[in-house]
Each structure stands twice: as structure tokens, then as C-alpha cells.
N, C-alpha and C positions, 0 to 999 in steps of 0.2 A: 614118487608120485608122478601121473602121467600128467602134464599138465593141458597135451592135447584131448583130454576124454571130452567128449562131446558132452552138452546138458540138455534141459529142454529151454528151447526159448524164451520162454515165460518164466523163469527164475523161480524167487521164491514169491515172486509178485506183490512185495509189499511196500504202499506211497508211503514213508515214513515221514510225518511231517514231525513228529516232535523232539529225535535229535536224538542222545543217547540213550534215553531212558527205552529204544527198542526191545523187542523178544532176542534174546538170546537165540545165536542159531544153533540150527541141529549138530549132534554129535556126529551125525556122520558126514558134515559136509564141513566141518571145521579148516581140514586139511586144504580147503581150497583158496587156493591164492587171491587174497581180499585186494581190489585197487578201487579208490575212490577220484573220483573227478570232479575237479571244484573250480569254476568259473564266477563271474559276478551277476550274470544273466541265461536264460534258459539256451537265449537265442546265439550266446555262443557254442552252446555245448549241440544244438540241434544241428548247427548249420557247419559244423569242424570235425565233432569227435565222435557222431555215433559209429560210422563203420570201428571206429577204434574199440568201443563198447561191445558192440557185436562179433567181433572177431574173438575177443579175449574171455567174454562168455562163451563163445561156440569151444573153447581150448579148454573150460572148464572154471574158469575165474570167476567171483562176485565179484560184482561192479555196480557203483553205487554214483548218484551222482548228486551235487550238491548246487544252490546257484537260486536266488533269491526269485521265490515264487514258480520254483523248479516244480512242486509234489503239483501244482496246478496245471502244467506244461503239458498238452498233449501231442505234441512232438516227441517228446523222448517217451511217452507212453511205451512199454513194451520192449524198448533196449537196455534197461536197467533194472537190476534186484532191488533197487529202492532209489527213491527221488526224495530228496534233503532239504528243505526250506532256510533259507541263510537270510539274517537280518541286515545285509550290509548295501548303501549305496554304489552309486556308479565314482562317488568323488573321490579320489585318490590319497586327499587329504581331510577329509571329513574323522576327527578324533572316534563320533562316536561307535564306528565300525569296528575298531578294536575294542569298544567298552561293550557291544553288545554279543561281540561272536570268540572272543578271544576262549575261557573258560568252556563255553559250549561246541568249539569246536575240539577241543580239547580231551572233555571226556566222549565225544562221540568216537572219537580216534582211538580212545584205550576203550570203550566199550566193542565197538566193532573190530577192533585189531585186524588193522587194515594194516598191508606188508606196504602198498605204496600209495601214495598220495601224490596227484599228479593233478597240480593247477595251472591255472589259463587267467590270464586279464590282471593288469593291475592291483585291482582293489583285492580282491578273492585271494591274489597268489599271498601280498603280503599280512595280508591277515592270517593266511592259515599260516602261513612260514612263521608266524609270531610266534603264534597261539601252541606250534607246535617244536617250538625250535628244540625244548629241555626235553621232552617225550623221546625225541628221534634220538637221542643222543644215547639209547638205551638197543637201539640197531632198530627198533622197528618206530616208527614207519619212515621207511624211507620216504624222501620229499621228490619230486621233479617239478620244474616251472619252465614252462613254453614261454620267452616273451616272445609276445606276437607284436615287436615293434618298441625298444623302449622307449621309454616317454623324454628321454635328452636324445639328441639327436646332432649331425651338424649342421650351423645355419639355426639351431634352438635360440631362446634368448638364453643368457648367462646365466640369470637368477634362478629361473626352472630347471634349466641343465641341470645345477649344480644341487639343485631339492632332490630332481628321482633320482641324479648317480648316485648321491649319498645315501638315500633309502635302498635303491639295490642293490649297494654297496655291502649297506647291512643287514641285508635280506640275504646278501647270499653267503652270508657264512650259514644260514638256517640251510642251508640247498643241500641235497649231494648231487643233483644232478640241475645245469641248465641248460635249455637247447634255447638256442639260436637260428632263426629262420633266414635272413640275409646277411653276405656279407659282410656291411658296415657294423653292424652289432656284434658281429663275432669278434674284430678286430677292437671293437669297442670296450668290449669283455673283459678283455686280455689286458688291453691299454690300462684300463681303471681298476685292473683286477676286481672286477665286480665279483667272481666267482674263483676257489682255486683252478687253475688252470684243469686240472683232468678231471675237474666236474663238465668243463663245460663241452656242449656237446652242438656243431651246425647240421641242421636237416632242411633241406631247399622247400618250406614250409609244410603243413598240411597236410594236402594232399588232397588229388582228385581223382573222379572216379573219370578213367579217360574215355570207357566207352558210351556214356551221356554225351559224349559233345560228335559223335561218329553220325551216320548218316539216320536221317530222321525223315519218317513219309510226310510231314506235313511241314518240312521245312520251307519250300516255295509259299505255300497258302500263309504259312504265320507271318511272311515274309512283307506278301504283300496285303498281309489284311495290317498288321503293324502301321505300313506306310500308308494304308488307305485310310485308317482311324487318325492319323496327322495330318491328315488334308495335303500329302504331297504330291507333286506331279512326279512324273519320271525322269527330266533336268532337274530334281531336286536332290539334294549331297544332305545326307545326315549325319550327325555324330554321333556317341551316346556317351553318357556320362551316370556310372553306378557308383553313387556314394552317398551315406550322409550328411545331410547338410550339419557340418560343424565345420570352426573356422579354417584348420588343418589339410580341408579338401581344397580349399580356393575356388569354390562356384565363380568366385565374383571375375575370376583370371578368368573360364571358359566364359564367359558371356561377354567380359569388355573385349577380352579378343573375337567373339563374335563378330560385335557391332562393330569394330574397325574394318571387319574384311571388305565392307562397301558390298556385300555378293546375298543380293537376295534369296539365292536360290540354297544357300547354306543354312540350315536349320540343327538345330543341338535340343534333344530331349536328356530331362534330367529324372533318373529313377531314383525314388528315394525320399527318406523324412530326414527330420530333425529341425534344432532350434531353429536354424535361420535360413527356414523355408521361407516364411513371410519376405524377409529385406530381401530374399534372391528375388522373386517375384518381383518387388516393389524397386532391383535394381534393371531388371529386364525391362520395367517399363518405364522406367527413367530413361533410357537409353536408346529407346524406338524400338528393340526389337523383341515383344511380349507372343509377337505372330511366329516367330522363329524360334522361342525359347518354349520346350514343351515337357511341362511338371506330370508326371506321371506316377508320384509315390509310390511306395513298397511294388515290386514285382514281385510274385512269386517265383519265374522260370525268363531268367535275363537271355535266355537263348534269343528269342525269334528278333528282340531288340536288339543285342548284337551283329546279327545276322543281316537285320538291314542297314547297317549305317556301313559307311566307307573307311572310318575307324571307331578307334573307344579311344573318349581323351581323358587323363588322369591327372590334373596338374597340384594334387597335393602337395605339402609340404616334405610328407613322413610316412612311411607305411612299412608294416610289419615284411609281408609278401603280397599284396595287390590280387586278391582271390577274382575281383573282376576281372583284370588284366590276363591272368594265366586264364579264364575262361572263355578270352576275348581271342589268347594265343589259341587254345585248344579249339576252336571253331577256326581256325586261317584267318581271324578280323587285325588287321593290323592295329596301332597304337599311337597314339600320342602324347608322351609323358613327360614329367618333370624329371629333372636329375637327381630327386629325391632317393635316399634310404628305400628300398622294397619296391621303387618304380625302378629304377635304373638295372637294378638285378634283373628284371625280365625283359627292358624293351631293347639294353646295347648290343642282344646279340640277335643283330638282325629282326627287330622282331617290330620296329617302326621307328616313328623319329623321335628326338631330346630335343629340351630345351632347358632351361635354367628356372628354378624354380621362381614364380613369381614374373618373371618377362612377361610381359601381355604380348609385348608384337611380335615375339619370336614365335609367340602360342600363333598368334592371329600369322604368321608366315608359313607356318606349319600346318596349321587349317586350307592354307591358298593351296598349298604345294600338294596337299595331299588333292584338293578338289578339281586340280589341272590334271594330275595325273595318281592314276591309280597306285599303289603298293602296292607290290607284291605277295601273295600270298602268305602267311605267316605259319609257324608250327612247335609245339610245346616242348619243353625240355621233360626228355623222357622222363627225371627223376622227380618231375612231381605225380609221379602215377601214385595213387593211394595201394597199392599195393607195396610200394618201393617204401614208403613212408609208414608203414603198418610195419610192414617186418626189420626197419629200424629201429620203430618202438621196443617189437618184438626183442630183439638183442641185448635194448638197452633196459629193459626190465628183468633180464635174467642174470644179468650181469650182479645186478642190486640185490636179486634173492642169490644167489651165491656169496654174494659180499656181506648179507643179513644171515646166512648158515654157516660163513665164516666166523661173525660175530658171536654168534651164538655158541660155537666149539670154543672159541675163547674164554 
């Protein structure tokens, strides 16, 4: 079978909300290599894997994608053979996620007889690894799971450490394949044998499309209409800060290190929602500086925000690979980050400054340093090019339908 045959982009075009009870597909397109993609939300699958979706359908694959209130999503509109509606929360420990999707993810997987299954997030991966761990043991479907960051970390408290390593402990005997996007998790991997060793698999995250961040006609104008909509002068030093607010990002480091730098002309806009939008707000203006701290929720295109600050500061705790960060490298914006898991990977090599997770004055010395003087231009580690990361995939899915056509000689 060619697996490069070309299809047409519109697949077989069908929202499947109701799970396995689908149409049977046609006899002549059986022979095509099924992979499904199951995340816990639309907005990972929109914002990570479509070009992965799109490449593997252009090669002649169904690809199907799953992720709670996915069949509604119209962002994935048009890059997948079918959109899968999954009953499970975002809690990692919420019982009922397993009582409502275990069984139903189950016969969807022998109804569709999909060759590989390839989850993302938490809650999604371990549910389906459940749901499907007795099925795969039959050579099909093979499993793959991206963590994108696992949830123990070092510097975690002890008791949570100890809950996710033992769940993807025993999640990953469900694996045949796990990749690993930084460093410390790979070493992590190995240490706790979360996975057997020649499952597991490091890829330098993602991946990005590099030629988005290359030269842009409107790059000056967004530049300065950005800073003209913050009411800044031209002595005025910005930061940016792209994350949601949960407690893992440390809003509260970037703003109390604000307020100590004494330097009025430093201001930090914050892109982005979540829970503890409110108390950020209500801790910026505890602190005097509500004029200087600027909430800008969801952006669509973090470029031009980028573009104007003098770095991006990231003083999370934990991160998988810091997708703002490499977009912050991939524009030359230098950096400001914690010595965190998925920050540390991208800023030590030359790419701005460290400080210790949690230090305010080192953050607040590192704000000075940068505002007195400039950094130097920054630049990407070629290997996150989404090309480089597409055709890893590429490899590591052919490896598993040979290992699955071995299976099946057997």
C-alpha cells in the first residue's frame, strides 16, 4: 500500500457525534491507515496537532479526532475525517471520567479499527490508555501518549508527585510508545520507569511553523499601534506575559517583582484567562501598580505583543516546552524565565536570563538588568521546526504498523 497517495481534503466529511455506533467505512478505502487523536479539549488539538492531521491525511490516512465538544469545534472544521465528542472533564482525578468514557471509547476503537491512537493531556490520555489497554494487546491499536509536561515535577509537593507518578506509572504499561518533550521528563521517565525503556521516545516539543514568525509587512504598525493602545510613551520598557492564569504560572512572582523595581516606566501586560484572573487584578492593585499591569485576555496572534516588549517573562513553576517562549525565541524577543522543567530547556542556551523558581527579587533584578540594557538578539533551536517534528512522528508511526504487520504474521 502507498501510504503517500494523495486524498481529497475533505475526507469523508463526517461530524460524528455519537461514537461507535458510526457508518461503516467503504470497502475501498479500508486499507487506509486509521489514527485517531484524543486530547481533553478542542483547543489542544487546534492549537498543536492540526498540521500533523493534515500531513497524514495528504499521505492518504483517516484521521479522526476526539476531545470534549470537539464535533462543535470549528477550528478543526476541515482537517479531520470525523470530530468525536468525549464526555470527560479537565480534573485528572475526577472518578467519573473513567465511568463515562471507558466502555465508549472502547468500542469506538474496535468499531473504527484504528491502527494508532495517539493522545495528548492528562485526563484524555489516561482514560483512553484505560479504556483501551486489553484491545491493544491484540496488536491493534497501537497507543502513543505526548506528555506535554507531567504533572510531578521537581520542586512538586511530595503527595501529588507521588499520585501522577503512580498513575503514569500505570498508564504506561497501557503505552507502546511515549514521547517526551523536555529533558527533565525524559530522565524522569527512565528514573521511575514510567514507561519501558524503548517505548519511550524525546522530541524537542511540537513543533512550529517557522516561517510565521519571518518578516511581516505590518510588523512596525502592530508594533506600535500595541503600545499606543497601552498608553505608553517611548521611555517606556514592556514585558509580556502569555499564560493562563492558574496557580503553576506564578502571575503573582511577575507583578510583585514588578512593584519592587521602584521604575515607573516598566509596565507588564498579561495575555490570557483563567481562574485567577480576578485575585491577579485585585493583587496589582493592592500593590500600586494596576496602571502598569495590563490584562489583555485570549490573543489570537501573540506576535505584535511579542514584538513590542523588550522580553517575554515566564516564571512558572512547570512546563511541558513553553510554546510562548519558543515563539518569543522565533521572533529574536529575548526571555525571562524560571529554572523550571520546559522553561530552562529553551532560555539556558543563550536565549535570556534564569532565575530560581519563585525568587521575586531575582525576577524583579532580572527585569532591572534587562531595562538598563538591551539583550541581545535571540534565535530558535532549529529542531523545533514543525517540519522536523512531523517527520519524527512520521517514522515513529511506521515503526508501529511494522511492529502491528509483525504482529499479525505471528
Amino acid at each position: 500500500m502507498n501510504r503517500r497517495q494523495a486524498v481529497n481534503n475533505g475526507g469523508e466529511g463526517d461530524l460524528d457525534m455519537s461514537g461507535a455506533d458510526g457508518a461503516a467505512m467503504p470497502e475501498n478505502k479500508r486499507e487506509r491507515p486509521k489514527l485517531l487523536i484524543a486530547a481533553t479539549i478542542p483547543a489542544t488539538i487546534s492549537a498543536f496537532l492540526i498540521p500533523y492531521a493534515d500531513h497524514f491525511r495528504g499521505l492518504g490516512w483517516r484521521v479522526d479526532a476526539m476531545a470534549r465538544g470537539a464535533a462543535k469545534s470549528e477550528p478543526l472544521e476541515g482537517h479531520f475525517d470525523s470530530l468525536i465528542d468525549a464526555e470527560w472533564s479537565r480534573n485528572p482525578l475526577d472518578l467519573n471520567n473513567i465511568a463515562k468514557n471507558n466502555r465508549r471509547i472502547r468500542e469506538l476503537s474496535a468499531a473504527r479499527g484504528y491502527d494508532i491512537v495517539h493522545v495528548h493531556t492528562p485526563v484524555a490520555s489516561f482514560v483512553t490508555r484505560l479504556a483501551l489497554r486489553k484491545l491493544r494487546l491484540s496488536g491493534r491499536p497501537k497507543v502513543v501518549y505526548t506528555a506535554h509536561g507531567f504533572h510531578f515535577c521537581r520542586g512538586g509537593r511530595r503527595a501529588s508527585n507521588f499520585i501522577f507518578r503512580t498513575l503514569e506509572k500505570m498508564a504506561g504499561h497501557w503505552t507502546d510508545k511515549l514521547i517526551v518533550i523536555n529533558r527533565e521528563d525524559f530522565e524522569a521517565a527512565k528514573k521511575y520507569r514510567v514507561a519501558d525503556p524503548e517505548s519511550l521516545t524525546y522530541m524537542p516539543g511540537i513543533g512550529l511553523d517557522f516561517s510565521a514568525y519571518g518578516r511581516r509587512e505590518k510588523k512596525n504598525s502592530d508594533t506600535l499601534k500595541i503600545r499606543a493602545e497601552l498608553g505608553l510613551g517611548d521611555d517606556d520598557i514592556l514585558y509580556s506575559m502569555i499564560a493562563e492564569f492558574n496557580p503553576g504560572k506564578r502571575h503573582k512572582d511577575a507583578i510583585i517583582a514588578l512593584s519592587k523595581t521602584g521604575e515607573d516606566k516598566i509596565h507588564l501586560a498579561c495575555a490570557g484567562d483563567g481562574r485567577l484572573l480576578l485575585e491577579t487584578k485585585d493583587l496589582a492593585q493592592s500593590l500600586g501598580v494596576e496602571k502598569r499591569v495590563h490584562f489583555l485576555g485570549r490573543i489570537a496572534d501573540p506576535r505584535p505583543l511579542l514584538e513590542a516588549s523588550r522580553a517575554t517573562i515566564m516564571p512558572s513553576e512547570r512546563e511541558g516546552l513553553s510554546r510562548a517562549l519558543m515563539e518569543s525565541a522565533c521572533l529574536g524577543v529575548p526571555i525571562i524565565g524560571s529554572d523550571a522543567r520546559g522553561v530552562y530547556d529553551i532560555v539556558h542556551d543563550h536565549r535570556g536570563l534564569l532565575f530560581p523558581v519563585g525568587d521575586q527579587l531575582a525576577l524583579r533584578d532580572a527585569m532591572l538588568q534587562m531595562a538598563a540594557e538591551r539583550y541581545p538578539s535571540i534565535t530558535p533551536d532549529p529542531n523545533w521546526r514543525i517540519e522536523n517534528l512531523i517527520h519524527m512522528h512520521e517514522e515513529l508511526y511506521e515503526e508501529l504498523l511494522k511492529n502491528m504487520a509483525g504482529d499479525g504474521e505471528r
